[in-house]
VEXTI-929639 format. One line per 8 residues: number of its first residue (from 1); for each residue x, y, z of N, C-alpha, C. Coordinates in steps of 0.001 Angstrom, whole numbers, plus 500000, padded with zeros to 6 digits. Each point is the difference from the previous one (the first is absolute). Layout:
N
NUM = X/Y/Z/X/Y/Z/X/Y/Z ~ ...
This chain:
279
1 = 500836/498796/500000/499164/501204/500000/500871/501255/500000 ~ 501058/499838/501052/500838/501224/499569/500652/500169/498765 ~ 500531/499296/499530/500578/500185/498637/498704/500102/498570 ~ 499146/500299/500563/498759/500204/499059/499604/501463/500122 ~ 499648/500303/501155/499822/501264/500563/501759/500683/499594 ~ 500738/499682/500403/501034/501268/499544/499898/500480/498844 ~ 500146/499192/498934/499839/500978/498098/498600/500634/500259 ~ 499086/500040/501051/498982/500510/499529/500304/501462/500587
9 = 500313/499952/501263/500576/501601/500479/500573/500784/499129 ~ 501006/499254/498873/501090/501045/499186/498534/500444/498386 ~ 499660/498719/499998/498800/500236/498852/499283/501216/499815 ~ 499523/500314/501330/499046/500751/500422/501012/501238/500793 ~ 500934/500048/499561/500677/501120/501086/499598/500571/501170 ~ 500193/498745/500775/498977/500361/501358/501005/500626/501198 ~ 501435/499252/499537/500908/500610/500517/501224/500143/499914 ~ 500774/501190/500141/501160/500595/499555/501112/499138/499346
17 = 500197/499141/501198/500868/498963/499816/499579/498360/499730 ~ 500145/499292/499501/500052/498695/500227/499625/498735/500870 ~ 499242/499638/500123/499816/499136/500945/500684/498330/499935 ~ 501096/500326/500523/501279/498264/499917/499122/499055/500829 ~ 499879/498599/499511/499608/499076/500167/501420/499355/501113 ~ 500030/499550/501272/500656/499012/500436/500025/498670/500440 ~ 500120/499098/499758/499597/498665/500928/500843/500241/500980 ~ 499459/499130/501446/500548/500327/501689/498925/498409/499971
25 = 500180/498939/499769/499024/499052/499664/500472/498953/501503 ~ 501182/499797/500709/500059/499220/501021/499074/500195/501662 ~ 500095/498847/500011/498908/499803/501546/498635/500560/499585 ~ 499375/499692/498935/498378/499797/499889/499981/501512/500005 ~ 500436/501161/499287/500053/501490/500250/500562/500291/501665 ~ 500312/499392/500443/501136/500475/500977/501022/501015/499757 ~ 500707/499349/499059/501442/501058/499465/499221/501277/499904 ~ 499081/499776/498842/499691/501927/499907/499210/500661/500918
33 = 499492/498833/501245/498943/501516/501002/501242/500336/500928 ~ 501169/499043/499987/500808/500710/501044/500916/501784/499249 ~ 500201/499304/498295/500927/500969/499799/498683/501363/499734 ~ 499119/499523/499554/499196/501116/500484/499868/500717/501210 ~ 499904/499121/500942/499848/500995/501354/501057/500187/500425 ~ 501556/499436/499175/501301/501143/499927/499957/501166/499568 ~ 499160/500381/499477/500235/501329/498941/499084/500890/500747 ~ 499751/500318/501541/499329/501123/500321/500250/501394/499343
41 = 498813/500520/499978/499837/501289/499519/500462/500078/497870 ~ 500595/499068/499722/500275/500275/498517/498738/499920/499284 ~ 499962/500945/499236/498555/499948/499191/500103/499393/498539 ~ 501388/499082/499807/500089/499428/498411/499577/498520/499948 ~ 499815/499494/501259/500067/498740/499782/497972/499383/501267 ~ 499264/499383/498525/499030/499476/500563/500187/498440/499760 ~ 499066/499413/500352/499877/498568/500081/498696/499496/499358 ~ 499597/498888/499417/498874/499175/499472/499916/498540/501309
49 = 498889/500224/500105/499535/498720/501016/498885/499166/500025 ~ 500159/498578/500359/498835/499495/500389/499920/500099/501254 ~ 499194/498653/500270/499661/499592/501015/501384/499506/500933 ~ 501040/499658/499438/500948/500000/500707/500284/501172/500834 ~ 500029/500792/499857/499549/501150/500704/499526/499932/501772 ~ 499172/498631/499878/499604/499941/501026/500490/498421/501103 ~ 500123/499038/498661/500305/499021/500129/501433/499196/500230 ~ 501279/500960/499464/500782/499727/500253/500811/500276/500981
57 = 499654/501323/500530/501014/500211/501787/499028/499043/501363 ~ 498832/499424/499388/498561/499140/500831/501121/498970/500193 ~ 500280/499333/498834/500323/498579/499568/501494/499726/500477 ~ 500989/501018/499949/501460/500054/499832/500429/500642/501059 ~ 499310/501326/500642/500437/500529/501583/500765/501066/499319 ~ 500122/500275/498755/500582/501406/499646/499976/501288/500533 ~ 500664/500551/500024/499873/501616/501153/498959/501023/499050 ~ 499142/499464/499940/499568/500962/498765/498481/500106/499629
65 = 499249/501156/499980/498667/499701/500433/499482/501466/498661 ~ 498726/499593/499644/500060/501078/499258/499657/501282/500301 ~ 499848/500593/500971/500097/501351/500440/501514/500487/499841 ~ 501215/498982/500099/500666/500610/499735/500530/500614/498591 ~ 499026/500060/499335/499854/500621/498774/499272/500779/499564 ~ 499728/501470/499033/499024/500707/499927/498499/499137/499134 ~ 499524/499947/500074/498611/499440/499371/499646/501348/498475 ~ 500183/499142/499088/499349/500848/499394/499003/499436/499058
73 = 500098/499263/499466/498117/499755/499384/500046/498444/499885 ~ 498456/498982/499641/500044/499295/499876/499342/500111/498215 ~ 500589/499729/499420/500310/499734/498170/498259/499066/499672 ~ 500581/498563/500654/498801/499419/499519/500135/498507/500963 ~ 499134/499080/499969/500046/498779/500758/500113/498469/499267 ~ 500554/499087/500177/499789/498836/499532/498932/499453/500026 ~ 498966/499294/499323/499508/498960/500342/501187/498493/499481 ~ 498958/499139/501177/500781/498720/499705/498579/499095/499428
81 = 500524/498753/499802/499268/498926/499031/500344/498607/500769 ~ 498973/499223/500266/500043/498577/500073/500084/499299/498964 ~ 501207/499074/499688/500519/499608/498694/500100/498283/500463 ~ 499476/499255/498719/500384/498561/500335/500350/499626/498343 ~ 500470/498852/499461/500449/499868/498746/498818/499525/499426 ~ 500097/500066/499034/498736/500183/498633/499556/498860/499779 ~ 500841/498508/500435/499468/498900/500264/499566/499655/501330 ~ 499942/501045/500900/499233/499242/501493/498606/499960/499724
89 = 499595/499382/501000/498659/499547/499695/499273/500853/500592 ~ 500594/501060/500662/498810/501056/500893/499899/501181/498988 ~ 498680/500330/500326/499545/500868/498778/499472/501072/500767 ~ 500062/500078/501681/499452/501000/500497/501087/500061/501577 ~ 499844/501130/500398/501240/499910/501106/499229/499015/501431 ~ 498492/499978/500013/499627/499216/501061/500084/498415/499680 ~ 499960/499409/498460/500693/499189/499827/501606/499667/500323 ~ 500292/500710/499661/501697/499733/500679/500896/500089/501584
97 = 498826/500532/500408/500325/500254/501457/498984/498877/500599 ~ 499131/499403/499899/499179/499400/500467/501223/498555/499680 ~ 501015/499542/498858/500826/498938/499912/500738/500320/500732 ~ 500831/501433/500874/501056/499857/500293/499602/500137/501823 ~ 498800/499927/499847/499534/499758/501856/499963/498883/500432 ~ 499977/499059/498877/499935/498480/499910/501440/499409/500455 ~ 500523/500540/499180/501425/499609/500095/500939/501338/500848 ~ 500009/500122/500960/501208/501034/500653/501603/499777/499980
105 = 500105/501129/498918/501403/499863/499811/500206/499578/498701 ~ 499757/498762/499525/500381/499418/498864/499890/501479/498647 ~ 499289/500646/500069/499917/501035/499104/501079/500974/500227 ~ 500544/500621/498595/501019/501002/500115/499795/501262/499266 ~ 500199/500723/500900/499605/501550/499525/501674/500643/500066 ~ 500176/500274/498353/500942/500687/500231/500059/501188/499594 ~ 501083/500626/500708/500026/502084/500134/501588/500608/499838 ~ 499452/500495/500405/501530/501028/499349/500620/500484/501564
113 = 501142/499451/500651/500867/500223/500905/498969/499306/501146 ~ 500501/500409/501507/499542/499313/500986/499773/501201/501039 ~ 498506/499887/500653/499955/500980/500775/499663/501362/499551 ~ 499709/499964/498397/499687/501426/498952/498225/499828/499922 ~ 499537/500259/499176/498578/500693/499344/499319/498383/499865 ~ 500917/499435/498859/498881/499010/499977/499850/498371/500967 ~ 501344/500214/501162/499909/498920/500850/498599/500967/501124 ~ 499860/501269/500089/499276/500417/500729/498843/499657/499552
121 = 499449/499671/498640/498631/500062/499289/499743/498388/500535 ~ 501237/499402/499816/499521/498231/500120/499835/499851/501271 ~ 500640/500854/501064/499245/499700/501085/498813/500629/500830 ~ 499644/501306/499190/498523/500569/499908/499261/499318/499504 ~ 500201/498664/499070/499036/499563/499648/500023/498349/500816 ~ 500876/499577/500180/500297/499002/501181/498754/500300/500791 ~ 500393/501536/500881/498948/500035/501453/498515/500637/499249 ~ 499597/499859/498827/498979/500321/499377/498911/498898/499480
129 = 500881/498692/499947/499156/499134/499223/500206/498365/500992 ~ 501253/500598/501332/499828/498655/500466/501142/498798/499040 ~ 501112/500799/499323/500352/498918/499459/501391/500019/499989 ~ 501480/498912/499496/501267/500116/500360/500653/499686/498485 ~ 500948/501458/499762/500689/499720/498697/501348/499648/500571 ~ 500923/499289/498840/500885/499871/500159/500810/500936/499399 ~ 500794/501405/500333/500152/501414/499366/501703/499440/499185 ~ 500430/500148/499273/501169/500292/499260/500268/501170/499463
137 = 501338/500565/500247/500391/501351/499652/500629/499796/499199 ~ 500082/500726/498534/500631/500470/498691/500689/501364/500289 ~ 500633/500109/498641/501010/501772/500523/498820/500690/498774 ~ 498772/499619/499680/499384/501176/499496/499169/499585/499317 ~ 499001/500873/500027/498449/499236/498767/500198/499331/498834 ~ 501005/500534/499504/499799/499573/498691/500316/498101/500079 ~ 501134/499853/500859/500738/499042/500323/498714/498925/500757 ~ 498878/500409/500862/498996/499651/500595/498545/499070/498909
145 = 500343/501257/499336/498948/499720/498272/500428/498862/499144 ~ 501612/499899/499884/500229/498806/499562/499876/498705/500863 ~ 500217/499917/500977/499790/499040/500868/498869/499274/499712 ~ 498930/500864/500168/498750/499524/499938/499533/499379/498430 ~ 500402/500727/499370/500027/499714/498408/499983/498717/499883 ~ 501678/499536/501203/500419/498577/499800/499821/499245/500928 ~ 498355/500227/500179/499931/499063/501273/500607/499710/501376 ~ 501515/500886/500151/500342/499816/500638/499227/500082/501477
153 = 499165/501073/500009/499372/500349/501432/498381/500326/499491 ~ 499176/500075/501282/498510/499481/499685/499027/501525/499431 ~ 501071/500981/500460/498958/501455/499813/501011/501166/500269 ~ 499730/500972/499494/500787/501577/500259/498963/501072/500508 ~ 500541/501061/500648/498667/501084/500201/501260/500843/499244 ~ 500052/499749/499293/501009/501017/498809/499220/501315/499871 ~ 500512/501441/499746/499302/501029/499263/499488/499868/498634 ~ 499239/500661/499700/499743/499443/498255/501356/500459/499101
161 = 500674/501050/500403/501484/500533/499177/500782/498209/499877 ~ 499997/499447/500453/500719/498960/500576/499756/498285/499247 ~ 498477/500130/499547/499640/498851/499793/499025/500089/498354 ~ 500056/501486/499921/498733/500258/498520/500197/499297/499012 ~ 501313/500203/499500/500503/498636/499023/499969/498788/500123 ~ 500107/499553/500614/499242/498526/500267/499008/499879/500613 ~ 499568/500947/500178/498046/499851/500327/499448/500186/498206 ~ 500844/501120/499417/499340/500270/498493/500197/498611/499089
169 = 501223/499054/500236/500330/499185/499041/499162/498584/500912 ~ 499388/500506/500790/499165/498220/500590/500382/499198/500544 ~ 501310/500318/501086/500924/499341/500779/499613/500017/501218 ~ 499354/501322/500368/499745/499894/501436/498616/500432/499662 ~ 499169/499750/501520/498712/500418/499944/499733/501129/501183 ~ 499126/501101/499988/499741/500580/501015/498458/499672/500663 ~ 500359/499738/501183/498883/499514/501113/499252/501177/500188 ~ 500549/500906/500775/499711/500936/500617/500664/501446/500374
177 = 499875/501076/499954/500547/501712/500512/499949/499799/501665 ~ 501247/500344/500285/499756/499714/501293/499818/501751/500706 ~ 498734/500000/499449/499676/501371/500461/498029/499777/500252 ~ 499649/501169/500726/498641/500027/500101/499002/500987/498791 ~ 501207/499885/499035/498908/500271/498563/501432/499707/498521 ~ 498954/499796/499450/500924/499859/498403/501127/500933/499843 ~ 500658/499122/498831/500779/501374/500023/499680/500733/498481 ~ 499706/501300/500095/499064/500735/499317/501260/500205/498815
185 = 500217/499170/498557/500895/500026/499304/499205/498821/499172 ~ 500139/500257/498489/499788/499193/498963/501161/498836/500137 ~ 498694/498790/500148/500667/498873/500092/499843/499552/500753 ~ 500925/500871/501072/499893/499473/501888/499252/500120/500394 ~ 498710/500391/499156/498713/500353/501285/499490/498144/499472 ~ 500105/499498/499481/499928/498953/499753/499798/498628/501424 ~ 501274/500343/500703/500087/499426/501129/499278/500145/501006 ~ 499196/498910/500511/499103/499993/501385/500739/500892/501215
193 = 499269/500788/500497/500730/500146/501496/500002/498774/500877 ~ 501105/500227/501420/500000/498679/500463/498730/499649/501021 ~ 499254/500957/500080/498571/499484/500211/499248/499469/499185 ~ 499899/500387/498699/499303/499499/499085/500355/498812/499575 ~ 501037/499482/500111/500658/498603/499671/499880/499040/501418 ~ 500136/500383/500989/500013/499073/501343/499362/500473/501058 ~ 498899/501537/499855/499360/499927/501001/500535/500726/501080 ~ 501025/500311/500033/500300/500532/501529/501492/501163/499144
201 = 499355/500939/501031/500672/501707/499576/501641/500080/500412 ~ 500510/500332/498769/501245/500499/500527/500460/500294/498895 ~ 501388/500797/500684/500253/501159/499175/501682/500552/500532 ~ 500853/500290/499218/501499/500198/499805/500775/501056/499064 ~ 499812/500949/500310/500921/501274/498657/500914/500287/500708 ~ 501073/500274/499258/501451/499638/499974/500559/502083/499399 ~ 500721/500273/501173/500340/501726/500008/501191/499987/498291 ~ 499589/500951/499087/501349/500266/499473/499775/501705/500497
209 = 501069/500279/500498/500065/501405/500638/501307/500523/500108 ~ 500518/501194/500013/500541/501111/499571/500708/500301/501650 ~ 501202/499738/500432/500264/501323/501190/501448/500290/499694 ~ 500197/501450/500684/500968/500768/499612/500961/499569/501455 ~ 501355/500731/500027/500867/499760/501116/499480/500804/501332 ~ 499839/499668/501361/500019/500430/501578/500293/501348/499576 ~ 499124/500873/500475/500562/501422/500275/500064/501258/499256 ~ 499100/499991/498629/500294/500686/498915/498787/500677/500513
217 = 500175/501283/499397/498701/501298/500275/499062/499444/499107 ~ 498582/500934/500419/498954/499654/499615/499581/500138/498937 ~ 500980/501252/499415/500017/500689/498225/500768/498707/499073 ~ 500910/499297/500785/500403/498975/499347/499098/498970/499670 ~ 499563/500006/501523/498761/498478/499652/499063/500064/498770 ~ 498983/501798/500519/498909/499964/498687/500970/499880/498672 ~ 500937/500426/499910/500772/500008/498448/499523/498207/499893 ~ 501075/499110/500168/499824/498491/500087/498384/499717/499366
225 = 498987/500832/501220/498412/499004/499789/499615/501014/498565 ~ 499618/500856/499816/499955/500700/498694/500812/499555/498715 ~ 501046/499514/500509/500287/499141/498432/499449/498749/500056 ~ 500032/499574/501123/499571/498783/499466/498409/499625/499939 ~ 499101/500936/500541/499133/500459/499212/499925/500068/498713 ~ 500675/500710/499352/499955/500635/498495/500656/498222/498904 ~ 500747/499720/500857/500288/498496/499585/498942/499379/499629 ~ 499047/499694/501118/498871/499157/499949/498628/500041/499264
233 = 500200/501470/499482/499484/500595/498832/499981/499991/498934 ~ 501043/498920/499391/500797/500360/498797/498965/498580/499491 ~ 499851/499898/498720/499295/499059/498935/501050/498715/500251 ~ 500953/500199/500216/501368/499012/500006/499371/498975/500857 ~ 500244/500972/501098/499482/499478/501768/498584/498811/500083 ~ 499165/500966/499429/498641/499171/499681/500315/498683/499763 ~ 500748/500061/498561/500069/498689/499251/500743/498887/501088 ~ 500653/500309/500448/500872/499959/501056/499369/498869/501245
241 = 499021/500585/500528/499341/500010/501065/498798/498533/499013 ~ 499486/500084/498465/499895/499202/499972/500286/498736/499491 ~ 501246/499641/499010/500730/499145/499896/500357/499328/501435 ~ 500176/500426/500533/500605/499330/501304/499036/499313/501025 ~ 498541/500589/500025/499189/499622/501111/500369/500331/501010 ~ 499787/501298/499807/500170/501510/501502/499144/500369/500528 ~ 499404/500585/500876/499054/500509/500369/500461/501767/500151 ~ 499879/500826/499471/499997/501290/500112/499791/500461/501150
249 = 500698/500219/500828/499720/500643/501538/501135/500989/500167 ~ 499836/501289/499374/500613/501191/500648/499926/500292/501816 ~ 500895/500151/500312/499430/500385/501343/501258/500806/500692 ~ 499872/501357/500751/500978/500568/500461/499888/500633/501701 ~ 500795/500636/500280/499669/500709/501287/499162/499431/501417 ~ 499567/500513/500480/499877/499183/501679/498937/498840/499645 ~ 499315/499415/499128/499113/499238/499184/501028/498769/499331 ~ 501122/500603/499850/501031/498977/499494/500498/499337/501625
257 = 500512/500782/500771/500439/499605/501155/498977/499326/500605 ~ 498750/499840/500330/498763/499134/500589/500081/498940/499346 ~ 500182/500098/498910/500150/498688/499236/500974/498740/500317 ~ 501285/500607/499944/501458/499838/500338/499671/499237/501253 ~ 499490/500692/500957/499692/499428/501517/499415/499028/499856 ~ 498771/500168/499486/499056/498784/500022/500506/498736/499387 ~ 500777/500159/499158/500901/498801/498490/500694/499638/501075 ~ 501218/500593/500984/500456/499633/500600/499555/498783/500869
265 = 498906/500802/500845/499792/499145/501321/498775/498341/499628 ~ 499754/500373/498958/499465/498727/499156/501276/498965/499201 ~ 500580/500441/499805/501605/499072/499760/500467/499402/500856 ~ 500301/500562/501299/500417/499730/501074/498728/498841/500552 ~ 498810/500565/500001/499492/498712/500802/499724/498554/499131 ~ 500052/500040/498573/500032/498941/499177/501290/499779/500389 ~ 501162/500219/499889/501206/499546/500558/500142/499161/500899 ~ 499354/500791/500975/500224/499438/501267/498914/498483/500249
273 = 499104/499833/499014/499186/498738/499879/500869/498918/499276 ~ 500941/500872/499060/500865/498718/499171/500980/499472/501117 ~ 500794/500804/500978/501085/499610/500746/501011/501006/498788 ~ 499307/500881/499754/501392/500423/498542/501142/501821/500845 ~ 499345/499788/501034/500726/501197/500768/501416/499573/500701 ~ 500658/500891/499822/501259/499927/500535/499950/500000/501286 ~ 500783/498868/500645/500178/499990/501375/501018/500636/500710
């Protein structure tokens, strides 16, 4: 996403200079919230985030929390997808969960790292339906998507960015949005919510969000949310938002921070149901 969004800043001359793309990719975004919250007060250097954000100083005991960073907008949200391969025999997600209550454990749900977004979803849905996956961690969706492709493992809650191509070519199948409504996008509205497929409500969006370094003035901050405003504006962006299976959620200022809180302390207590908190 960042390296998508940068040519669009210079496109649109949104701002003076350049916006450099860096990877800081070790310890699950570790490396970059620390060297971020090295850089107090500098106003050149922001950050792109998920949910790691919340999940990885939970999981790992990192010194590092996100207040210690300025907040500046939330861009847009993930949805995720209940995925099984195109030859399983479940055709609805209360079919497939209703086999894997049968059998505890024998089923494998695999995700992307350990203790991140989607070991949190498998065990939101664990204490949701009464049932026991067996979780395997990959180093990334795409790597997750093939798995499943090849049988290797029984289901993914992959994002749709992650799995569309082999949902488009008939490899994988989608069960269910693991959200409490469609996702409002040609195509994807296609997919049952996971009530509509099994009956019982639930729901998972995943932060991509924007913060700047500890300590920068407030003329700095609005600069940051005003472009990236004007970003999210752009025809690019749109297309953007729907190739990927995004959900459009601008969101900034003390409305962003309530949010932040609330994402937080709902991470933390699914966590703390997996055993996935640092001791």
């Amino acid at each position: 996403m960042a390296r998508f969004v940068s040519p669009l800043i210079s496109k649109y001359k949104l701002s003076p200079t350049p916006f450099i793309v860096i990877n800081k990719s070790g310890g699950a975004g570790g490396e970059g919230f620390l060297y971020v919250k090295g850089k107090a007060k500098d106003p050149h250097t922001i950050i792109i985030t998920l949910d790691n954000l919340f999940t990885t100083p939970l999981g790992t005991g990192l010194p590092f929390n996100w207040r210690d960073m300025t907040p500046v907008a939330r861009l847009a949200l993930d949805y995720f997808v209940l995925w099984v391969n195109e030859e399983a025999p479940y055709k609805t997600a209360k079919e497939y969960l209703d086999a894997v209550k049968k059998e505890p454990g024998k089923f494998m749900m695999g995700g992307t790292g350990s203790a991140q977004e989607d070991q949190i979803i498998t065990v939101q849905m664990e204490q949701a339906f009464g049932v026991k996956f067996g979780y395997v961690p990959f180093k990334g969706g795409g790597a997750v998507a093939v798995e499943l492709v090849g049988k290797h493992i029984s289901s993914s809650v992959n994002n749709p960015a992650e799995a569309v191509s082999h949902w488009k070519a008939k490899r994988l199948r989608a069960l269910a949005t693991i959200d409490n409504e469609r996702i409002n996008l040609p195509l994807w509205d296609t997919i049952p919510t996971m009530k509509e497929s099994s009956g019982v409500d639930m729901s998972y969006l995943m932060l991509r969000g924007i913060f700047a370094a500890p300590g920068i003035t407030k003329e700095q901050q609005e600069y940051y949310i005003n472009l990236m405003k004007k970003v999210t504006e752009t025809p690019e962006w749109t297309k953007y938002i729907s190739d990927n299976g995004l959900k459009s959620a601008f969101l900034t200022g003390p409305a962003f921070v309530k949010w932040l809180e609330e994402k937080e302390k709902t991470t933390k207590d699914l966590m703390a149901k997996g055993n996935l908190l640092k001791k």
